[in-house]
C-alpha positions in Angstrom: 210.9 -24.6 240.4 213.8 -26.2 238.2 216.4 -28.4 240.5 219.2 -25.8 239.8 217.2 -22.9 241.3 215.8 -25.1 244.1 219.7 -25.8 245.0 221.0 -21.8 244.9 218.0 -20.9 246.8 218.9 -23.8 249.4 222.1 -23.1 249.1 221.9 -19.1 250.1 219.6 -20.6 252.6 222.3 -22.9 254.3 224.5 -19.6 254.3 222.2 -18.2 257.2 222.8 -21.2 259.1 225.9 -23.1 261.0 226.9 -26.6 258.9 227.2 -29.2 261.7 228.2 -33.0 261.6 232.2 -33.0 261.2 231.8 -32.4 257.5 234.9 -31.4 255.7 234.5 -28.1 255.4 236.2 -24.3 254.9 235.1 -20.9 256.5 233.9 -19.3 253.1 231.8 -22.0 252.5 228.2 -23.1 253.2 226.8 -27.0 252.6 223.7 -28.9 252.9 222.7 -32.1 253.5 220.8 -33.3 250.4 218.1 -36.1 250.3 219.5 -39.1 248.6 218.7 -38.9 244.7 218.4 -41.9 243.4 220.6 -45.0 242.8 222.5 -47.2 245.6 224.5 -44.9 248.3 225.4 -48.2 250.1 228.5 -48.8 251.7 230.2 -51.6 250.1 232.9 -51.9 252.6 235.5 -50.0 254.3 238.6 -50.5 252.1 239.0 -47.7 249.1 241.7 -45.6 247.2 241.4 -41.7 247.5 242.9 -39.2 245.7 243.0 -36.0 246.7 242.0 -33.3 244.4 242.1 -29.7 244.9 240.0 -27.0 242.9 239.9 -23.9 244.7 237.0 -22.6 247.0 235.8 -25.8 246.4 234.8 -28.1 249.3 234.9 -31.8 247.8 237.9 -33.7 248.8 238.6 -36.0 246.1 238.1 -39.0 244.3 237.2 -42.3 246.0 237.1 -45.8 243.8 237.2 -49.5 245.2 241.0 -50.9 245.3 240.8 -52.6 241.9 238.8 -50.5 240.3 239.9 -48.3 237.2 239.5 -44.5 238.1 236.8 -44.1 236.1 234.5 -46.2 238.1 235.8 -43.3 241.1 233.4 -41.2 242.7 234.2 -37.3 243.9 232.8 -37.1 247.1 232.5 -34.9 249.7 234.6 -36.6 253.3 232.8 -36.1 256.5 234.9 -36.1 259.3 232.9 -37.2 262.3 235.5 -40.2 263.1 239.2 -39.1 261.7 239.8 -35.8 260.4 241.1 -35.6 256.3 245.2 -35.4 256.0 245.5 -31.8 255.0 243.3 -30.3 258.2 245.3 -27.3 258.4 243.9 -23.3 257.5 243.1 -22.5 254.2 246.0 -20.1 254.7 249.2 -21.2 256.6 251.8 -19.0 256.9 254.3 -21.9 256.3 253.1 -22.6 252.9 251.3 -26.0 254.2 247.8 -24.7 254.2 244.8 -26.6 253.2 245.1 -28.6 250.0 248.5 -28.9 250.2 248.0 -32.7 248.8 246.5 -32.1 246.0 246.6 -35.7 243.8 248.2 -37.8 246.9 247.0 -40.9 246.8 245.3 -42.6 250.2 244.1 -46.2 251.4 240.8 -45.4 253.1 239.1 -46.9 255.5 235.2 -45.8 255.5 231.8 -46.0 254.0 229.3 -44.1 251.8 227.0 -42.9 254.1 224.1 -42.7 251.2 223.3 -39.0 252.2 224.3 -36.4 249.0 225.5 -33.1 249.9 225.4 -29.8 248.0 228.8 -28.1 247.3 227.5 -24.2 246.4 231.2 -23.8 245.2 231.1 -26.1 242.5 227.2 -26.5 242.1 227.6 -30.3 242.8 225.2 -32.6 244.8 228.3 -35.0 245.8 228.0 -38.5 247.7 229.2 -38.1 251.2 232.1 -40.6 252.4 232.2 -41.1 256.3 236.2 -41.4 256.4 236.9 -43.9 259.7 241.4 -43.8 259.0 244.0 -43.2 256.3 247.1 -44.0 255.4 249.0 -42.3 252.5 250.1 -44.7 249.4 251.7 -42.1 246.8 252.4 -38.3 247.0 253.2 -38.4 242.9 251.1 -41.1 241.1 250.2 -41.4 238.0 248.2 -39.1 235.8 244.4 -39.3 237.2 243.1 -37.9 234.0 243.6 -37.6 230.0 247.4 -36.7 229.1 245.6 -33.4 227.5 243.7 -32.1 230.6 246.1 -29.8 232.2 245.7 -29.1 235.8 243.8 -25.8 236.8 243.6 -24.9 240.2 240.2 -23.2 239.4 238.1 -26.3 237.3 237.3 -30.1 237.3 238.7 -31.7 234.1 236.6 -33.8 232.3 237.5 -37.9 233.0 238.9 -40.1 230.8 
């Protein structure tokens, strides 16, 4: 069986089943826990730079990068929230027009680790690293451009990097 049919047949799988361990996610949504694939999760330390980064009915929260580190080196990952909940824990659907997402490309100093466990995001057919988020604090709610001048935004798709 080829990894991409192994990972929708898991993934309808995990649909049958409650998601547990504070992981970051919505009530359309179903994840699993993936074995770690290769490469170093390690955590490296507990002081990083998120920005968030909304694609709908998605249920990655951003991208994570060591303070002095280009964004290209960042990682999306997938926040779970077992110590400190992520800024925009609100319903996907607020009636005041806050609702979930509604900091899409803030920018956070984060205080956490890699956890070296991959998850599966069905939504967006990635196996993402999961980041163990301990506190936050919010930096920037309009930085600069994350991506290539040419990429526009689209609520619906990841860009491709620069």
């Amino acid at each position: 069986m080829h990894r991409r049919q192994f990972l929708h047949v898991a993934a309808q799988a995990a649909s049958l089943i409650p998601v547990v361990g504070g992981l970051s996610v919505g009530t359309s949504c179903s994840m699993i826990a993936m074995p770690k694939i290769g490469g170093s999760g390690g955590n490296g330390g507990s002081d990083w730079v998120g920005r968030r980064y909304v694609t709908r009915q998605t249920r990655f929260w951003g991208y994570v990068k060591k303070p002095n580190e280009p964004w290209s080196r960042s990682r999306l990952v997938i926040m779970n929230e077992r110590h400190k909940h992520v800024p925009d824990r609100l319903p996907e659907l607020a009636m005041d027009g806050r609702g979930q997402g509604y900091d899409h490309n803030y920018e956070y100093r984060l205080k956490g680790t890699f956890s070296g466990n991959e998850i599966y995001d069905p939504n967006s057919d990635k196996v993402l690293p999961e980041f163990v988020l301990e506190d936050y604090e919010l930096i920037n709610k309009n930085p600069e451009q994350l991506f290539a001048p040419n990429n526009q935004y689209s609520p619906f798709q990841l860009p491709a990097r620069n």
